[in-house]
GUKE-327736 format. One line per 5 residues: for each residue x, y negated, z negated of C-alpha. Coordinates in steps of 0.001 Angstrom, whole numbers, plus 500000, padded with zeros to 6 digits. Layout:
! residues N
X Y Z ~ ...;
***
This chain:
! residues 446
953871 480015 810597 ~ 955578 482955 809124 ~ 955802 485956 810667 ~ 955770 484429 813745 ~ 958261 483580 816347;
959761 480927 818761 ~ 960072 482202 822530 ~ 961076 478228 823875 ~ 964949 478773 822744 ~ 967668 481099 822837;
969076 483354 825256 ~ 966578 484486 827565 ~ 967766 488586 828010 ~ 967927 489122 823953 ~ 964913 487016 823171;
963123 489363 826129 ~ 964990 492593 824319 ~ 963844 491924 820890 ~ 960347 491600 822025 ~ 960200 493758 824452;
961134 496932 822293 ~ 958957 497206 819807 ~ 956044 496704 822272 ~ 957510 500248 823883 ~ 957768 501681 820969;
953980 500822 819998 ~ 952791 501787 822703 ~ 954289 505126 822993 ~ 952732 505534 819598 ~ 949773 504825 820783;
950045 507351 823519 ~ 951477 509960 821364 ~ 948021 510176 819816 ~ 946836 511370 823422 ~ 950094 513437 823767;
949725 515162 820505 ~ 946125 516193 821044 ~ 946854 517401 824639 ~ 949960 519687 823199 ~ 947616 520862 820150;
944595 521137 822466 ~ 946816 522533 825784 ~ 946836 526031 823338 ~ 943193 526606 823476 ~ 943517 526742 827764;
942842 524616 830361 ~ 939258 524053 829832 ~ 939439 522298 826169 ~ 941834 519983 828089 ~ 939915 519166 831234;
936926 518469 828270 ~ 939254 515731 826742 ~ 940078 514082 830262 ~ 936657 513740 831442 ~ 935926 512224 827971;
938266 510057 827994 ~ 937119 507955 831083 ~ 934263 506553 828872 ~ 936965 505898 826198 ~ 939133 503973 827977;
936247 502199 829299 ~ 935620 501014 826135 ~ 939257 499449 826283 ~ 939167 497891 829903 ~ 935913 496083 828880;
937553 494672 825412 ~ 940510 492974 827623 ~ 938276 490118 828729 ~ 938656 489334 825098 ~ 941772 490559 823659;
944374 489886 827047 ~ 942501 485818 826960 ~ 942976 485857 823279 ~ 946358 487009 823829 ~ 946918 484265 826070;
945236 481151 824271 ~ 947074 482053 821578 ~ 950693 481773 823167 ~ 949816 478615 824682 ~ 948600 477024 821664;
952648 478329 820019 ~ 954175 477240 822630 ~ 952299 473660 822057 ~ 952550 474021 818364 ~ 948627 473952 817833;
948840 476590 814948 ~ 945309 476161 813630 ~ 943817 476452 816999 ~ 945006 479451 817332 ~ 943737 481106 814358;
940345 479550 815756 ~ 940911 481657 818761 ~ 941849 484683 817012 ~ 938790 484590 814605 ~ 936452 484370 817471;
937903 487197 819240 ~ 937563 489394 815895 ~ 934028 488717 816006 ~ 933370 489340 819420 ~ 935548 492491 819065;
933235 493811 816668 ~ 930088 492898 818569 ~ 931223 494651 821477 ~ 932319 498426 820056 ~ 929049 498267 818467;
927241 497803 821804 ~ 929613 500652 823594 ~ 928855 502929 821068 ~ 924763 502280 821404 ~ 925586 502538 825274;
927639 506103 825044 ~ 924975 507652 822615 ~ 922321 507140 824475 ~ 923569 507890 828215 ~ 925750 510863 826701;
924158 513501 828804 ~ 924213 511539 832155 ~ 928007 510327 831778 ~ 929363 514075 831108 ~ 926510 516004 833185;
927923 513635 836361 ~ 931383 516097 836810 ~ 929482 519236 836924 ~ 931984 520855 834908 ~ 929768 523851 833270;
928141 523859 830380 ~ 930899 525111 828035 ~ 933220 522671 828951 ~ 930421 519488 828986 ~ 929461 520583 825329;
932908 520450 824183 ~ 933282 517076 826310 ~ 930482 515265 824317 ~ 931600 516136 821148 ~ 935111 514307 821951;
932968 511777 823623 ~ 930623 511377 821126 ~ 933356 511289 817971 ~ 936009 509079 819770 ~ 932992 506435 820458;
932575 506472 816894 ~ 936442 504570 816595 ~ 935536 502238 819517 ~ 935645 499251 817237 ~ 938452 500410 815423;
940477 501010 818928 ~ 939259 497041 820323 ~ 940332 495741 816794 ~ 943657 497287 816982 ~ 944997 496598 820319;
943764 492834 819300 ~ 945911 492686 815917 ~ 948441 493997 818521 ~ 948038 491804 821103 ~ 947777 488798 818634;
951060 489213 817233 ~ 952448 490042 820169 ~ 951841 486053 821425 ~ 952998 485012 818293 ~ 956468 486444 818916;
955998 489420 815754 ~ 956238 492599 817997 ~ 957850 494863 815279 ~ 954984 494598 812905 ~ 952662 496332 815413;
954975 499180 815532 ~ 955142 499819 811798 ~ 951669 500061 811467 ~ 950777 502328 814714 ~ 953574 504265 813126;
951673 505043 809939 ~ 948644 505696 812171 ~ 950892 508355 814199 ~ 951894 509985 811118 ~ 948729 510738 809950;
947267 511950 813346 ~ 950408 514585 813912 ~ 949577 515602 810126 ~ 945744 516113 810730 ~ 945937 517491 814483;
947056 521281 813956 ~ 944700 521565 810485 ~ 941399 520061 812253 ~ 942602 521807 815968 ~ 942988 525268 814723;
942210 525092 811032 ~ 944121 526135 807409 ~ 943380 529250 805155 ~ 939782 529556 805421 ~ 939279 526996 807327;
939132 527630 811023 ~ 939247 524445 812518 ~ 936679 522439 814793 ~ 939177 522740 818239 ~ 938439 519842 820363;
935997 518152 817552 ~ 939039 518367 815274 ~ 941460 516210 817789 ~ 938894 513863 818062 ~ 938127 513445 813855;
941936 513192 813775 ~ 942161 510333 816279 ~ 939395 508544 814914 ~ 940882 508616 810999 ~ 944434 507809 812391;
942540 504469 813938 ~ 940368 503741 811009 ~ 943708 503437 808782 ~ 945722 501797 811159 ~ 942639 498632 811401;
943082 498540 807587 ~ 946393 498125 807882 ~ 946252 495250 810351 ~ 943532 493425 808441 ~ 945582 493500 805274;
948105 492246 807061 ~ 947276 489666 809164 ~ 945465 488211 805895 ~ 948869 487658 804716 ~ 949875 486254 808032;
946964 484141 807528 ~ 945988 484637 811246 ~ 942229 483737 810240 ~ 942294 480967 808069 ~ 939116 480078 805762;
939393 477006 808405 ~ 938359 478978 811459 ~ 934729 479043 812460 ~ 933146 480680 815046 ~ 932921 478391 818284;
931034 479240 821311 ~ 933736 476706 823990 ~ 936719 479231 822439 ~ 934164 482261 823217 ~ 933832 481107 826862;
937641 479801 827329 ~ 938887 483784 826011 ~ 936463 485123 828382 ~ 937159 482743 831231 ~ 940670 484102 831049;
940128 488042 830289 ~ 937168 488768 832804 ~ 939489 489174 835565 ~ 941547 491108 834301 ~ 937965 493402 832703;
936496 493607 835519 ~ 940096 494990 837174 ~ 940500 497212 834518 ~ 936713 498618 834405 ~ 936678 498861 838432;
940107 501022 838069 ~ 937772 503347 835642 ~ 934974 503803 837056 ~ 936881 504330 840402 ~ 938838 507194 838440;
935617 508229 837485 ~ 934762 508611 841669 ~ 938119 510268 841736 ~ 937918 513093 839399 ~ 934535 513767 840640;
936347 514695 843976 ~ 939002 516317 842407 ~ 936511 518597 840152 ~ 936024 520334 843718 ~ 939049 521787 842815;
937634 523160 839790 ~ 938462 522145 835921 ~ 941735 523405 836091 ~ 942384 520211 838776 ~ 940737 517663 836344;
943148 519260 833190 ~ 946645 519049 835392 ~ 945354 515518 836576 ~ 944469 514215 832484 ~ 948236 516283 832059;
949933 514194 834632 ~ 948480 511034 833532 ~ 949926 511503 829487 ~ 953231 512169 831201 ~ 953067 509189 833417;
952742 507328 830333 ~ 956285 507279 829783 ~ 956494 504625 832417 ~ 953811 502626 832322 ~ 953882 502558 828348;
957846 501514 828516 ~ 956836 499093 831458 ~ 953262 498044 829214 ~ 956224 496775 826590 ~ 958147 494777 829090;
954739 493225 830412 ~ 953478 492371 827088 ~ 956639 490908 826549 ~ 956395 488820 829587 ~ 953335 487986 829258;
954384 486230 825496 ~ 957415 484672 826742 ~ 955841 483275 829862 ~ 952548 482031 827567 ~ 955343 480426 824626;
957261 479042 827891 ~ 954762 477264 829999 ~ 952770 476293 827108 ~ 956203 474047 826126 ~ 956282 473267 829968;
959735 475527 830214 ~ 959400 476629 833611 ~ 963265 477202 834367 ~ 963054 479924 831671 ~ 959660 481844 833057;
961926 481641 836231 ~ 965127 482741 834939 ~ 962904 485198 832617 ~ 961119 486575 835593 ~ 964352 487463 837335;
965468 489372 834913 ~ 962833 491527 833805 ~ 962411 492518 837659 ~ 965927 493717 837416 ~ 965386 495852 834848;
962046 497159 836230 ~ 963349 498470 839020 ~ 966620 499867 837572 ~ 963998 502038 834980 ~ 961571 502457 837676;
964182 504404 840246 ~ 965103 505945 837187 ~ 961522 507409 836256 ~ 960823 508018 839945 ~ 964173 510403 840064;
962980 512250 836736 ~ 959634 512755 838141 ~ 960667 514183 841701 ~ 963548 516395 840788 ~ 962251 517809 837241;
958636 518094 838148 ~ 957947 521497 836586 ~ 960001 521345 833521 ~ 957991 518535 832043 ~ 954131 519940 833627;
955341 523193 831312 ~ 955770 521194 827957 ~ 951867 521322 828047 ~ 950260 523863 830457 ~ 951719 527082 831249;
949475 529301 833425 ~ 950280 529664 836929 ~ 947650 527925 838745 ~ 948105 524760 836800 ~ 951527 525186 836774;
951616 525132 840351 ~ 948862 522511 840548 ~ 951001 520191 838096 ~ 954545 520372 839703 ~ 952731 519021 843295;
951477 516339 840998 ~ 954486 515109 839570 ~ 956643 515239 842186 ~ 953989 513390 844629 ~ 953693 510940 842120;
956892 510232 841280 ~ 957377 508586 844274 ~ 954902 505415 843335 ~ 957110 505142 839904 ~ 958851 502446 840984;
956353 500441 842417 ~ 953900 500630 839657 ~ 956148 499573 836988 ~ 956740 496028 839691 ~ 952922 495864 839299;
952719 496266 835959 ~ 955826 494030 834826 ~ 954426 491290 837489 ~ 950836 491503 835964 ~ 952549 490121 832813;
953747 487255 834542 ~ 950662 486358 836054 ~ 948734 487152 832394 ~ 951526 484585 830704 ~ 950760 481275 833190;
946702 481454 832775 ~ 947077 483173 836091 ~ 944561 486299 835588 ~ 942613 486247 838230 ~ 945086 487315 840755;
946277 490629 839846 ~ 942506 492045 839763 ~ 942207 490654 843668 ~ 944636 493078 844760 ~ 944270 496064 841929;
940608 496039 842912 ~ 941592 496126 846778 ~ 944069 499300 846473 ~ 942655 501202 843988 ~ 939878 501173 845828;
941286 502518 848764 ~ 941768 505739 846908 ~ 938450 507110 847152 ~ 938662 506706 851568 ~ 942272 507977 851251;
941852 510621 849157 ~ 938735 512181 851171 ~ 940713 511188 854595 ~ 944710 513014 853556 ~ 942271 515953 851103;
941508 517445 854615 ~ 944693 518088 855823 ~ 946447 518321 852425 ~ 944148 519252 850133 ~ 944525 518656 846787;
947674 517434 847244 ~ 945994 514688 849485 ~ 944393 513376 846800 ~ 947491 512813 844654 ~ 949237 511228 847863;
946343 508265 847994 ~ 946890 507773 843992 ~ 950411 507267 844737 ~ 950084 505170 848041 ~ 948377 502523 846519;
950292 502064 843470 ~ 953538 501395 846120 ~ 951138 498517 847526 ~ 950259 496794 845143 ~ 953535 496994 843104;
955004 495130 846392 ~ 952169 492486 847205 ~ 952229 491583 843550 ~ 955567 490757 843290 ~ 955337 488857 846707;
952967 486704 845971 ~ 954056 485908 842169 ~ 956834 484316 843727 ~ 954622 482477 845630 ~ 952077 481257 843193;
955032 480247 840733 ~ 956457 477892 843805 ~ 953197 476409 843795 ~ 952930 475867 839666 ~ 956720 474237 839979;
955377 472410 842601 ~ 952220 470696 841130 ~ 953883 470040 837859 ~ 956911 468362 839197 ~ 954689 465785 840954;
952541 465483 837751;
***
């Protein structure tokens, strides 16, 4: 198929490389959107800010309850490359469009009409809620666009065509970094909408960036005229993704649980936590890149039955994860307060912020082995053993954080956050090993 790409042959490292980067690159852009608001919306103080973080739970909500389709999508479809079953896999991906839509629609019912109860939870004040709805209540409004996108993405990410992705998140960028300052703060005689206007700005930059993807993936002809909708592809996507959902929408609402101990701090905790998390990005969005990568190569790989590959692959994408995951770590723990100030300036965060980074620079390293392993397991069908052990940790945040808050305080709370990132990144990567013993195993005696 064109556009498309084979992951069975060649050498492993620069068939990894060429994947691998655009992936970073998209999703930095996607990201940047959050950066750029943050920077635009950091200028109006601390409390516009902590608006957009406690917003943004329900948002990415939205997104951990779209992976049951899009990461099993993802997954079908590199098998079914791998095993050269080309129109199956536009079957899959036409099914997944459809259920795509179906769900944003329902989210969006779902945040309109529990609005008041999902934002009045966090105590926050009523300034800052009323700003917090409006985000809320905007960004819901892309939902479908956001699902649809990181499908496209994730689509033709399996098929080996990672740099297409970034051109069109890149045109999506664009048009956000043009439309943030003139919504944000207004033009002329215009004065702006503040956080309403990052959220219109968002929500545009999404809406052009799915019509971009659907024009071309029609010329890709991922869903051929061929393709009908099929309740047994429904289930298999779903089989595969609802692990990996339910992880994601556990992590959520367990943030959720999280901020609403941290708010004890007061907003100007929640803002320096939704701060720390944008500049955390820039490892777990580079790392994101590698595991998307993996998880294509792997999928192409075992799909073809090349299992010396997914091992030789493996190998070296955990050398590189933890060369730019001591890297990271070093940034974060030495230059803590120089990159807290690129957003928020005023003392208390300020102070607030450098504890953060520097506490949770220490976890780098290990999150970017979960992460990069998660891939792994995502690429062999494996998906229901990374949520076993994400579920575990994370939840051992909330007991943590009340149990090290008392004799750290805030600061306690950042020290569970980090604590169980460095366990899971090192019982994921232990047991992978195991698990793909196993798989070698089975399939030698077969």
């Amino acid at each position: 198929m064109k556009g498309t790409n084979d992951l069975t042959q060649g050498p492993i490292m620069s068939t990894l490389m060429k994947l691998t980067f655009p992936i970073i690159a998209t999703n930095f852009i996607s990201t940047t959107y959050g950066l750029v608001d943050m920077i635009w919306v950091g200028g109006l103080g601390s409390g516009p800010v902590a608006a957009i973080g406690t917003a943004s739970f329900f948002i990415n909500l939205a997104i951990a309850l779209s992976t049951m389709i899009t990461i099993g999508t993802g997954i079908k479809v590199s098998h079914c490359m791998g095993s050269g079953k080309i129109e199956l896999a536009n079957s899959y991906v036409k099914n997944a469009f459809v259920m795509s839509v179906v769900l944003g629609l329902l989210y969006m019912v779902f945040i309109i009409s529990t609005q008041d109860q999902l934002i009045g939870f966090f105590d926050l004040g009523s300034e800052v809620e009323l700003m917090a709805k409006q985000f809320l209540l905007i960004s819901t409004v892309g939902t479908v666009f956001s699902i649809l996108n990181t499908l496209y993405a994730t689509v033709l990410n399996a098929m080996g065509n990672s740099k297409q992705p970034f051109y069109i998140f890149s045109m999506g960028l664009i048009l956000n970094i043009i439309l943030d300052p003139l919504l944000i703060y207004g033009v002329g005689s215009f004065e702006g909408w503040g956080v309403a206007g990052a959220a219109i700005a968002t929500l545009t930059a999404n809406l052009l960036v799915t019509l971009l993807f659907i024009i071309k993936t029609k010329k890709l002809d991922l869903i051929s005229k061929q393709s009908v909708r099929n309740s047994r592809l429904m289930l298999e996507v779903i089989r595969l993704g609802i692990p990996i959902s339910i992880q994601r929408v556990t992590f959520t609402i367990i943030s959720i649980i999280m901020a609403k101990i941290i708010v004890g701090w007061g907003a100007e905790a929640i803002a320096v936590q939704k701060v720390g998390i944008q500049i955390e990005s820039i490892s777990y969005m580079t790392i994101g890149g590698l595991q998307g990568a993996i998880a294509a190569f792997f999928g192409q790989n075992y799909g073809a039955r090349r299992l010396d590959r997914i091992q030789q692959g493996y190998r070296k994408a955990l050398l590189m994860t933890t060369i730019f995951g001591a890297f990271i770590s070093f940034i974060f723990i030495l230059f803590p307060q120089q990159l807290f100030s690129l957003f928020l300036s005023d003392d208390t965060s300020m102070k607030l912020g450098t504890d953060y980074m520097r506490i949770i620079g220490f976890s780098q390293l290990f999150m970017c082995l979960e992460l990069m392993t998660v891939g792994a397991f995502n690429g062999i069908g494996k998906t229901y053993i990374p949520p076993i052990f994400s579920i575990l940790f994370t939840a051992l945040r909330i007991p943590l954080a009340l149990l090290l808050s008392e004799p750290f305080g805030l600061n306690g709370v950042w020290m569970s956050i980090a604590l169980s990132s460095v366990f899971k990144g090192i019982v994921l990567v232990i047991w992978f090993r195991k698990s793909f013993r196993s798989i070698h195993k089975l399939l030698a005696v077969s």
